[in-house]
N, CA, C and O atoms as a DFTB+ gen file, in Angstrom:
392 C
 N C O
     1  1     106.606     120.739     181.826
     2  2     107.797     120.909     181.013
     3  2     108.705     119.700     181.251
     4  3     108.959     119.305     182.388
     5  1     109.166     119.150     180.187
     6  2     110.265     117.860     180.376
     7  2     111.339     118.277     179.741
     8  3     111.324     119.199     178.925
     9  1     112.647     117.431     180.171
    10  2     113.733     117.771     179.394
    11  2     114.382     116.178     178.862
    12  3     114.558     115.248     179.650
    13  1     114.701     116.103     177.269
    14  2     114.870     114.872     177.396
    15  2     116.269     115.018     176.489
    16  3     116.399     115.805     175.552
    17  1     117.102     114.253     176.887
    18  2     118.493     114.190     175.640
    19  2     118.516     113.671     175.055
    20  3     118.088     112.549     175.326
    21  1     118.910     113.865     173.982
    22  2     118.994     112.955     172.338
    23  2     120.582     112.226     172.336
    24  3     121.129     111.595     171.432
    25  1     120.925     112.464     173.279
    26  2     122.862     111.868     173.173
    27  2     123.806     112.300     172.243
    28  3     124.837     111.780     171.816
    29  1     123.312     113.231     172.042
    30  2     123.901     114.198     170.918
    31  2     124.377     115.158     171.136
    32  3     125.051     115.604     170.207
    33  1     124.315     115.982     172.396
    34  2     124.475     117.217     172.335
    35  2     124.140     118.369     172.109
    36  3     124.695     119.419     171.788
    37  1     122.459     117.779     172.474
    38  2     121.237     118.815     172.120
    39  2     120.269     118.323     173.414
    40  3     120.250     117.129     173.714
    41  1     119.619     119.125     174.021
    42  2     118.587     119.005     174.892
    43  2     117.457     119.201     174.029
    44  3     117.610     119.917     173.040
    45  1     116.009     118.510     174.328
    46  2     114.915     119.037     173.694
    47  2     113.835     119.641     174.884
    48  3     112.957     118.892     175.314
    49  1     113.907     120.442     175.169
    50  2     112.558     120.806     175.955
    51  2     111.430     121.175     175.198
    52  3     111.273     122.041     174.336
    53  1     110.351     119.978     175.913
    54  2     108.896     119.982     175.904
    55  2     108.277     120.603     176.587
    56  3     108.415     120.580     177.810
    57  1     107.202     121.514     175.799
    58  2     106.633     122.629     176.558
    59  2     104.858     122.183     176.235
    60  3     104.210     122.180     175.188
    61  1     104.532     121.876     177.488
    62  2     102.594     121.392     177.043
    63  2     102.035     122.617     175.981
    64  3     101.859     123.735     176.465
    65  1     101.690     122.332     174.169
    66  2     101.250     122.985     173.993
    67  2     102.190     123.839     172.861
    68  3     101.772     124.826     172.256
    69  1     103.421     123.307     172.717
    70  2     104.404     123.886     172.252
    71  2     105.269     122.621     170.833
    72  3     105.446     121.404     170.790
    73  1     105.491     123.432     170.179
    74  2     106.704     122.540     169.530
    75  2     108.054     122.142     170.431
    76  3     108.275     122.965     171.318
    77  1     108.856     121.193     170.373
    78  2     109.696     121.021     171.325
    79  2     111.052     122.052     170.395
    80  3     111.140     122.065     169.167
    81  1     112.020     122.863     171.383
    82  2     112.805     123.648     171.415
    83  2     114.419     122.791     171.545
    84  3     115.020     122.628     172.607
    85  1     114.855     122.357     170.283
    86  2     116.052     121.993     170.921
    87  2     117.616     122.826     170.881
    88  3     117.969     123.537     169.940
    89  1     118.477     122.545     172.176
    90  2     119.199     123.828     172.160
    91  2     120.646     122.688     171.694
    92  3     120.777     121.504     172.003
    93  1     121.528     123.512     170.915
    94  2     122.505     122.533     170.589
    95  2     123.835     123.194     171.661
    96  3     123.908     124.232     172.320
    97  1     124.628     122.232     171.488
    98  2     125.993     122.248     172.456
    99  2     126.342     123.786     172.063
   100  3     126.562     124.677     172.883
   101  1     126.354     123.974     170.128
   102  2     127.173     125.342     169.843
   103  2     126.241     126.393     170.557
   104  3     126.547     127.282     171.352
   105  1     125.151     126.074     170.101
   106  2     124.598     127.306     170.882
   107  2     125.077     127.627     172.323
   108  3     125.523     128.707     172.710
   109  1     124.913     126.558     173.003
   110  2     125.267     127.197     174.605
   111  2     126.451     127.498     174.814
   112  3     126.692     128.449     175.558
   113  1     127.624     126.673     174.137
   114  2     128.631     127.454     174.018
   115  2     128.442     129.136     173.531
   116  3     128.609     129.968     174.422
   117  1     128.179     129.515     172.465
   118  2     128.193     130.844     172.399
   119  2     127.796     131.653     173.368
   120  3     128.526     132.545     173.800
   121  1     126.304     131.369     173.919
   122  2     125.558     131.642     174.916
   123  2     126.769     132.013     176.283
   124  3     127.091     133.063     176.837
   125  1     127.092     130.921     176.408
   126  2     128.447     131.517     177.831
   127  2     129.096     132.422     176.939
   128  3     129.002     133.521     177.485
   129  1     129.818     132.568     175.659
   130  2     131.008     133.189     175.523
   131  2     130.584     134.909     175.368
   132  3     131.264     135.811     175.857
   133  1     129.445     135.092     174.661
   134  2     128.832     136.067     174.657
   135  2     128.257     136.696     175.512
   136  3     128.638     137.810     175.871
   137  1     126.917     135.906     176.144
   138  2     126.006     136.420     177.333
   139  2     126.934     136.278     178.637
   140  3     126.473     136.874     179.611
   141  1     127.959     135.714     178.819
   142  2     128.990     135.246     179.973
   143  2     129.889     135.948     180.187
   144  3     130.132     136.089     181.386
   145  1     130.701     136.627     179.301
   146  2     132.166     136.801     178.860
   147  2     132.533     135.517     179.138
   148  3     132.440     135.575     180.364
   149  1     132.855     134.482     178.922
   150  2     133.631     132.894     179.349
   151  2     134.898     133.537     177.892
   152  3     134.584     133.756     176.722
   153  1     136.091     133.669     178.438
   154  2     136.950     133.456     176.994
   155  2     137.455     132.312     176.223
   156  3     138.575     131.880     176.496
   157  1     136.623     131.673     175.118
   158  2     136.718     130.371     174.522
   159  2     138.418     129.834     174.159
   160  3     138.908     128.708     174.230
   161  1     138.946     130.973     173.809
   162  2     140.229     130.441     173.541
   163  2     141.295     130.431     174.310
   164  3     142.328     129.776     174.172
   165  1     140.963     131.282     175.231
   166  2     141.975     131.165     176.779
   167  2     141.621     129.631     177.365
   168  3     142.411     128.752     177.711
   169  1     140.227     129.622     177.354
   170  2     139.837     128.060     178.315
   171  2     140.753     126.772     177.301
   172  3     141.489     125.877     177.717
   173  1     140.379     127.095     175.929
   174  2     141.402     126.176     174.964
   175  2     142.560     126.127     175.270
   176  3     142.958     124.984     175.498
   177  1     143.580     127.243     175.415
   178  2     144.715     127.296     175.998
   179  2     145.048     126.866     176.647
   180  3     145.973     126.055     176.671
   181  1     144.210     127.375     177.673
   182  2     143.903     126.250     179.013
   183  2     144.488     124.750     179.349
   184  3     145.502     124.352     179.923
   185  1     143.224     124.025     178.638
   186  2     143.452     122.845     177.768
   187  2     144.425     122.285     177.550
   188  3     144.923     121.447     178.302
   189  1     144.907     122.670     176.401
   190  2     145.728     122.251     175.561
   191  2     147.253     122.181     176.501
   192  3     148.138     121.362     176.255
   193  1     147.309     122.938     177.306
   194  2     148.130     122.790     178.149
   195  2     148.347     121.704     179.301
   196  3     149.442     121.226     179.596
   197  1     147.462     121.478     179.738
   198  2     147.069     120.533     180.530
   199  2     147.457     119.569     180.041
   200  3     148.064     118.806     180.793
   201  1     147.275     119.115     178.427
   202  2     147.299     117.653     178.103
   203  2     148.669     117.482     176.889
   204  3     148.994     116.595     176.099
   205  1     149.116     118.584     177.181
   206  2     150.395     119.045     176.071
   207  2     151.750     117.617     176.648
   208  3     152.194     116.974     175.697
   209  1     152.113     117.353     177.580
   210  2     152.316     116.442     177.778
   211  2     152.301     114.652     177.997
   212  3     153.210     113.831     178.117
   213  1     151.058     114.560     177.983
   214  2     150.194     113.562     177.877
   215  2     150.281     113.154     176.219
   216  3     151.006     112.191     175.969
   217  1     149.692     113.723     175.228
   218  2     149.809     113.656     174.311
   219  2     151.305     113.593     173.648
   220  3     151.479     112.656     172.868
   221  1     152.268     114.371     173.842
   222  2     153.911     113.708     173.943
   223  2     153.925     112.407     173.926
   224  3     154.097     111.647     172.973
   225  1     153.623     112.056     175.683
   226  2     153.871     110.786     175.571
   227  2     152.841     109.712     175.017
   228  3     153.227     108.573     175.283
   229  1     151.498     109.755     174.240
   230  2     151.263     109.609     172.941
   231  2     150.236     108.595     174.302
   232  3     150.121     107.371     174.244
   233  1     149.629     109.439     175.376
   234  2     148.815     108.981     176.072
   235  2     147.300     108.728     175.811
   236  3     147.017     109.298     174.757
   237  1     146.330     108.174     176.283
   238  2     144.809     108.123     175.747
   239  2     144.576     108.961     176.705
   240  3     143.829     109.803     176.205
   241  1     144.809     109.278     177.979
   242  2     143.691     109.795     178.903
   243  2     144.818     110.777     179.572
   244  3     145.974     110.366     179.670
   245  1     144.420     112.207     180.073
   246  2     145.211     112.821     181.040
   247  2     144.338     112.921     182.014
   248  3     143.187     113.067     181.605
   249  1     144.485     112.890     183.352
   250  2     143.679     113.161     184.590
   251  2     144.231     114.318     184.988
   252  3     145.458     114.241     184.937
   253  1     143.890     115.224     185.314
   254  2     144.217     116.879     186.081
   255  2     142.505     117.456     186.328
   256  3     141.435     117.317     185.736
   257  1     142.975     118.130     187.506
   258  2     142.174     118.998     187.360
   259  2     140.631     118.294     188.179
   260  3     139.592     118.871     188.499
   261  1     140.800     117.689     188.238
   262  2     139.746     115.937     188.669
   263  2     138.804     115.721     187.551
   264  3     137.621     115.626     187.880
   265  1     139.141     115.608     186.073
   266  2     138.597     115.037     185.207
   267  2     139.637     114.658     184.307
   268  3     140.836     114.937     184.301
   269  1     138.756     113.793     183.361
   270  2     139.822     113.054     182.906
   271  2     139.418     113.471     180.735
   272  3     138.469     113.082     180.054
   273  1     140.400     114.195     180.411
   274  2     140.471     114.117     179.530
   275  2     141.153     113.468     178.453
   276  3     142.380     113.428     178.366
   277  1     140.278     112.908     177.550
   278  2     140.495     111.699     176.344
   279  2     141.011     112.442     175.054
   280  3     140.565     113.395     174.415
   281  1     142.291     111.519     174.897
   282  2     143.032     112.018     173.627
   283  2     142.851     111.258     172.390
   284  3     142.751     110.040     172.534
   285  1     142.784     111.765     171.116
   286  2     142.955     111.171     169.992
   287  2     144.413     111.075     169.672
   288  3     144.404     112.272     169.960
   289  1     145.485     110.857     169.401
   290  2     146.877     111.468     168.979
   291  2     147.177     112.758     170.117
   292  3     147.632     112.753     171.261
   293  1     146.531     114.202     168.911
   294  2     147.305     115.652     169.823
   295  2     145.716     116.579     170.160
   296  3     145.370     117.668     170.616
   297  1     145.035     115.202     169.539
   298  2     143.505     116.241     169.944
   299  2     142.967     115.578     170.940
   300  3     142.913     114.350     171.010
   301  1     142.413     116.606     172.009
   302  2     141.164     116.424     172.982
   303  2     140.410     116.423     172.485
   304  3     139.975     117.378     171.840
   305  1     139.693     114.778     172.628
   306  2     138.221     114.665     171.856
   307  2     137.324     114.590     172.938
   308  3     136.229     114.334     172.437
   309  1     137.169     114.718     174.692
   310  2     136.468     114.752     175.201
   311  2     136.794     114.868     176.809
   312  3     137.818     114.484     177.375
   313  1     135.845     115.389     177.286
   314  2     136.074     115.385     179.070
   315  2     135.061     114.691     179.454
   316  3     133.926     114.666     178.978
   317  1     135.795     113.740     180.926
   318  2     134.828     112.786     181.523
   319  2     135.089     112.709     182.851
   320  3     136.246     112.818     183.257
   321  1     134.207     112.541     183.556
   322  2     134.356     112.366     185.105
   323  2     135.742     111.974     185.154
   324  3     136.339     111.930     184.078
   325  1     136.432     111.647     186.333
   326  2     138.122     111.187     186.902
   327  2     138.108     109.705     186.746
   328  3     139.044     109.081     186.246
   329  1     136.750     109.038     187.300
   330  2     136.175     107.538     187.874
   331  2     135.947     107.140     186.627
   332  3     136.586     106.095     186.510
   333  1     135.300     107.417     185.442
   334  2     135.119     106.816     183.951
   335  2     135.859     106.482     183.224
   336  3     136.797     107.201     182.880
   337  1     135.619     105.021     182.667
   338  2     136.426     104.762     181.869
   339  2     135.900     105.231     180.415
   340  3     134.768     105.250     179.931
   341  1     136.800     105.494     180.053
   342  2     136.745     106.036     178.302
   343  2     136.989     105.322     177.614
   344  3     137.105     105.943     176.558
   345  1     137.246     103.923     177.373
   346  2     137.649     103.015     176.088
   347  2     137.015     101.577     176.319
   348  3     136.063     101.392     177.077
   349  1     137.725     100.442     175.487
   350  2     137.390      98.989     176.413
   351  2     138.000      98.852     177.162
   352  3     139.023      99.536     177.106
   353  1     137.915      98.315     177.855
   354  2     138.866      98.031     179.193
   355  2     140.061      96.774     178.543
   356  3     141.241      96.713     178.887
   357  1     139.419      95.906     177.603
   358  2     140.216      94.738     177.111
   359  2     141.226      95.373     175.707
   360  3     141.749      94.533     174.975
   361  1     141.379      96.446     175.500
   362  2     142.775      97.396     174.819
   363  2     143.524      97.992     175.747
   364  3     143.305      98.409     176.885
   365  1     144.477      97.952     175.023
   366  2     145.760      98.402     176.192
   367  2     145.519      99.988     175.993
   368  3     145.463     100.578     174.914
   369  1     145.413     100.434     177.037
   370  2     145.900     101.992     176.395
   371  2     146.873     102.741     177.848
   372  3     147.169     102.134     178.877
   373  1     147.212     104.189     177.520
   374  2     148.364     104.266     178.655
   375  2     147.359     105.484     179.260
   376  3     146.704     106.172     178.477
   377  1     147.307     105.654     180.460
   378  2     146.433     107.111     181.255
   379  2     148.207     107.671     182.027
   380  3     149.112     106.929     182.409
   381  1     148.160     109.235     182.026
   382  2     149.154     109.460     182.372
   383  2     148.445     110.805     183.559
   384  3     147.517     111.534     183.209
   385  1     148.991     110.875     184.685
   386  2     148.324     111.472     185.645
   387  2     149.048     112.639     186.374
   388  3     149.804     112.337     187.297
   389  1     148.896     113.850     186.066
   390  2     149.830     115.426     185.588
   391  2     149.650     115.542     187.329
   392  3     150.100     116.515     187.933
């Protein structure tokens, strides 16, 4: 059995003998929210809180929490390790640290 990523947000597992099975991000999201109880919109809440300031000050990156989440404007478009950089390094951008 192999597991290989497409960089997408889908795993494909290869099964000797099998068509390959790929599972997408939504799915496993549901998968926790359902098979888990995980509550999707509390963890959003969550969120959105965390970076509710950051985004004010019209920041690219908030660090909390020891990851570092990347802002568009007022949207979180992604979470990344604390140590990663998220942009070019040769644009200015502002990281603000809660």
């Amino acid at each position: 059995m192999t597991l290989l990523d497409d960089n997408r947000g889908s795993r494909t597992r290869s099964v000797e003998g099998q068509s390959p099975v790929v599972v997408t991000d939504h799915a496993v999201l549901r998968y926790l929210e359902r098979a888990h109880g995980l509550n999707i919109a509390q963890l959003r809440d969550h969120i959105a809180g965390l970076c509710t300031n950051g985004a004010r000050l019209r920041a690219r990156a908030v660090i909390v929490e020891n990851v570092k989440f990347m802002l568009a404007g007022e949207k979180v478009v992604t979470v990344l390790e604390r140590e990663w950089i998220g942009f070019d390094p040769n644009e200015r951008r502002r990281e603000v640290e809660e």
